[in-house]
C-alpha positions in Angstrom: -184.0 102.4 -77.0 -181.4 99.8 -77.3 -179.8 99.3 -81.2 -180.9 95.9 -82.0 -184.9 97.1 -81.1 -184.7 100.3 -83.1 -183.6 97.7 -86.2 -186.4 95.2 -85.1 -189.6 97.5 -84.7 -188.7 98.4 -88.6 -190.1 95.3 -90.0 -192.2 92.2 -90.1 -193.1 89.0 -92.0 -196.9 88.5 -92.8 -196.9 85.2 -94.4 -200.9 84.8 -95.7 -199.8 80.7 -96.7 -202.6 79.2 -99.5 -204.6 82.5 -100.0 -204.2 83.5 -103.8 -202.5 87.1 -103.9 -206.2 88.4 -106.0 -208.1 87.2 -102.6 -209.4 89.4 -100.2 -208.3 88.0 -96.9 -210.2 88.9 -93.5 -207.3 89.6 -91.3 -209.2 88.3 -88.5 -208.8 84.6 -90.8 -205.3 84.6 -90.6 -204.6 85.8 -87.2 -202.0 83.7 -84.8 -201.4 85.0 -81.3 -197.3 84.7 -80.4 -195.9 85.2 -77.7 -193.2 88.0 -77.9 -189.7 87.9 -75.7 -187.5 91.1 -76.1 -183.9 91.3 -73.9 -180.7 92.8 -75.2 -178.1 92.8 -72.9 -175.3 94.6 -72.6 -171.6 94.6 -70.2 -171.1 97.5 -67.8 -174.9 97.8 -67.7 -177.5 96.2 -65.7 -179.1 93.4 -66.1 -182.3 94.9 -67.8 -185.8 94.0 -68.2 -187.3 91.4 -69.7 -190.2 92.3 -71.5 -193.2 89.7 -72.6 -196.0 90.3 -74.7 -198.2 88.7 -77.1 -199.4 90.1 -80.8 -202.1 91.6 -81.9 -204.1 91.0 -84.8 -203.4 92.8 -88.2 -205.0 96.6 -88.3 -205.3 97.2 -84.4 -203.5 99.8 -82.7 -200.7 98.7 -80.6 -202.0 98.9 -77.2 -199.6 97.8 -74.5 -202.2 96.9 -71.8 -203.8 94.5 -74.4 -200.3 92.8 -75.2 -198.6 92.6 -71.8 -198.4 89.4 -70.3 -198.8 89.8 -66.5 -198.4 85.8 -65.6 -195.3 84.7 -66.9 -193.1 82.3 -64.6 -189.5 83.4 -65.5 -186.0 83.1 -64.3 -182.8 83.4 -65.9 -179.6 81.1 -65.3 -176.4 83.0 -65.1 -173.1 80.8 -66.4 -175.0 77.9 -65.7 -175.2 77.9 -61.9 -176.7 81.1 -61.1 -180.7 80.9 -60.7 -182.1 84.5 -60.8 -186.0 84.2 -61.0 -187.9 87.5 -62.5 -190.5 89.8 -61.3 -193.1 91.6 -63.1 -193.3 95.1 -62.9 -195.4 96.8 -65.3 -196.2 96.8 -69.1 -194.8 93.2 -69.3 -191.2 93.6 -68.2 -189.8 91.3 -66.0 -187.1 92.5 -63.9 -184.1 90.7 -61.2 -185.2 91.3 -57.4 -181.6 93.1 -56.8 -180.3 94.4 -59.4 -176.5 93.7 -61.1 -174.1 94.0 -63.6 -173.9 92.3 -67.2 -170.5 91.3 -67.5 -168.4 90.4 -71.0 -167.6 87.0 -71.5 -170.9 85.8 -69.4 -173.5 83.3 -70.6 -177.4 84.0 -70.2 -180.2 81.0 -70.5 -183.7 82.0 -70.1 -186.5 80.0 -69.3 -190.1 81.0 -68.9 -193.8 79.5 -68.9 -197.2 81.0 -69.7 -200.6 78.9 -70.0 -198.4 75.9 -70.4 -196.1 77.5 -73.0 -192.4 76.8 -72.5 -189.8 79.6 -73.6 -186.4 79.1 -73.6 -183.3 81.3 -75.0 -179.4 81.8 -74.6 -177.0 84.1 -75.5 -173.1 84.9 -74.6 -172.5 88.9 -74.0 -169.8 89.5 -76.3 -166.4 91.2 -75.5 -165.6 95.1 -76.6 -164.4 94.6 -80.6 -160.9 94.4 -80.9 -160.0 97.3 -83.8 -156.8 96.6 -85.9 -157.1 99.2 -87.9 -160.0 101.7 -89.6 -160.4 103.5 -92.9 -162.6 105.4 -95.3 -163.1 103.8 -99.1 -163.0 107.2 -100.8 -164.5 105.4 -103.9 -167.4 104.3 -102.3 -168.1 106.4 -99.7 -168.3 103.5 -96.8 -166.0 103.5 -93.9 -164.5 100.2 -92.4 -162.8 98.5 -89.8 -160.4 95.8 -89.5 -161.7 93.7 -86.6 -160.0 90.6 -84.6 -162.6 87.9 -84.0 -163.7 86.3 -81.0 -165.3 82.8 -80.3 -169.6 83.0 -81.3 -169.1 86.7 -81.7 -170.3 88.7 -85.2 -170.1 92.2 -86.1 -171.7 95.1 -87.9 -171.1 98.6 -88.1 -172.3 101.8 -88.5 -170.9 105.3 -89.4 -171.7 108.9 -87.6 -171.1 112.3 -88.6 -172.2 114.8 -85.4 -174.2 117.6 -86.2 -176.4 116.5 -88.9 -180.1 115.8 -89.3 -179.4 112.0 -89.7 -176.7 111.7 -87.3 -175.5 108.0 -87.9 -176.8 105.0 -90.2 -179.7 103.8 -89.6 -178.8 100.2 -89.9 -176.1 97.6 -90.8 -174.8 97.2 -94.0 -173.9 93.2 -93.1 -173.6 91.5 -90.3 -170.2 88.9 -90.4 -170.4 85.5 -90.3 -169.0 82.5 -88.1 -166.5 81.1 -90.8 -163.6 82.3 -89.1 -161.3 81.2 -86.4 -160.5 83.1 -83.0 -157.9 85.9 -83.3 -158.5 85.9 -87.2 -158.6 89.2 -88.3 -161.7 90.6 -90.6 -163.0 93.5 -92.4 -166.2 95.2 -91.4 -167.9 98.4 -93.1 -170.8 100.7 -92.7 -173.5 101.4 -95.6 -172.5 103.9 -97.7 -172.6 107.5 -96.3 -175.2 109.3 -98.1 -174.4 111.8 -100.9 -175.9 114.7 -99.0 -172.7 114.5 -96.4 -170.0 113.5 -98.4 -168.8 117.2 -98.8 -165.1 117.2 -96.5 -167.0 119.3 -94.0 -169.3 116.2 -93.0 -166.6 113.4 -94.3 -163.9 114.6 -92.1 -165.9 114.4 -88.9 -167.6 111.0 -90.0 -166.5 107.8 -87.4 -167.0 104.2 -87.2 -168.6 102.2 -84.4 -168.7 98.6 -84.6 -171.0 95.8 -82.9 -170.1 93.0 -81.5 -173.0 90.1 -81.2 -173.8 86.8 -80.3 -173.6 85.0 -83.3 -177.8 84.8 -82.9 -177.9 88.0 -84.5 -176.4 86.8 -87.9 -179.9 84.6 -88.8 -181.9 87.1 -87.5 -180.6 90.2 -89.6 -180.4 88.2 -92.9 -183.7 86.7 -92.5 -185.8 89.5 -91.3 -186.1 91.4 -94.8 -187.8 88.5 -96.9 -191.5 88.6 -97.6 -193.5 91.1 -97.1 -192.8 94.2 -94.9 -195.2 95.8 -92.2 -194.7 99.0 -89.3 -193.9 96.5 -86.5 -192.7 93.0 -86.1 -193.7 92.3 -82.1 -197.3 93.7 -83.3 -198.8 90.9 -85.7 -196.9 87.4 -86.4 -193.5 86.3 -87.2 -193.5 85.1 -90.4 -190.3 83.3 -91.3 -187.5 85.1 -89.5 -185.2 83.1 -87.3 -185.1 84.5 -83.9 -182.9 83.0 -81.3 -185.9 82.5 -78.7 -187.2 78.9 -78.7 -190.5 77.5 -78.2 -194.1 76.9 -79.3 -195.3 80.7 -81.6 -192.9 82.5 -79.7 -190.7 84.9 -81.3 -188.4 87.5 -80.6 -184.6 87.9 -79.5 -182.7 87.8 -75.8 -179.3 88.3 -77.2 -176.2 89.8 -76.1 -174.5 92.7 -78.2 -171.4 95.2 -76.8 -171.0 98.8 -78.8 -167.8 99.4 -79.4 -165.9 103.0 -79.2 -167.0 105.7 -81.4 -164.0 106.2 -83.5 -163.0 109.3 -85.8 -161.4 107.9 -89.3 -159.0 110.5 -90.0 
């Protein structure tokens, strides 16, 4: 699975507005169908799926035959000229006729209808991070990365140590934000490496890998913790996190994001 949907099926906002936190709520009350729009893309990969689903109330089992949407006119618009329309398949992926290549530097737009619902989303795909520098804050445990910005592009990153149990972070730490220029050069760091593999056997293997996203991603990661936490956030609604996918209960993210090297901080 693709990084940013590992990081998105941990949470959820379940906003209950006007009911009284001593009030037992039927979740059946409170229910709102959305539709759900999940796309990350990626350069040097191809163009993938497009997946479209709708949620399901509170307490049922995630079922994907009962939150596929089958009838979904789609087609995406490449660099604004390029009109690719999409396909269903199966389980509510959408896929290209012929197949090609995500490219760095490209611009996506998406546009869809169902049952008179209009969709619409954009998103650059970044270009590989540009690494100054790296180091390891032996105070603190983190690792970091000096990183050279590039137009609507933010970053996060995450450290790996091979051969143990946890293998890398399991998140960002931050993602950075849009303040600076072009060419300006930032810091970006991991979480802290837990205390379990700071011994030198695990901290002399540990690396960096930073992310480089459409800026989209920024308003999504910052606002996705707030409220109140459930399993799955394409399951039940959207509470107040800001997805980049526009339109009428809708939610979700078609974003671009490009993985950087795996480096070793020596």
């Amino acid at each position: 699975m693709k990084i940013i949907f590992k990081i998105l099926l941990l949470c959820l906002i379940l906003i209950i507005a006007g009911c009284k936190s001593e009030e037992i709520v039927n979740p059946d009350d409170v229910y709102k169908e959305y539709t759900v729009v999940q796309a990350e893309l990626q350069p040097g990969e191809k163009f993938p799926a497009v997946r479209f689903t709708k949620t399901l109330p509170l307490g049922e089992a995630y079922d994907i035959k009962k939150a596929e949407l089958q009838n979904v006119s789609v087609y995406i618009k490449k660099n604004g000229v390029q009109v690719i329309p999409l396909i269903y398949n199966f389980d509510g992926l959408y896929k290209p006729k012929y197949e090609f290549y995500v490219n760095e530097g490209e611009v996506y737009e998406l546009f869809a209808e169902n049952d008179d619902k209009y969709i619409y989303a954009k998103t650059i795909i970044p270009f590989s991070p540009r690494i100054v520098s790296i180091r390891r804050n032996v105070n603190e445990y983190y690792l970091e990365a000096n990183v050279t910005v590039s137009k609507d592009e933010v970053y996060g990153a995450l450290w790996a140590i091979p051969g143990t149990a946890l293998g890398k972070s399991k998140d960002f730490f931050s993602i950075s934000n849009t303040d600076y220029n072009p060419n300006t050069n930032i810091i970006v760091r991991t979480s802290a490496i837990p205390e379990e593999y700071r011994l030198p056997v695990y901290l002399n293997n540990a690396s960096i890998q930073v992310f480089a996203f459409d800026k989209g991603y920024r308003n999504y990661f910052y606002t996705r913790s707030s409220g109140q936490e459930v399993n799955d956030p394409f399951t039940q609604s959207s509470g107040k996190i800001e997805w980049n996918v526009q339109g009428d209960k809708v939610i979700g993210m078609f974003i671009g994001v490009t993985p950087g090297n795996i480096i070793k901080v020596e």
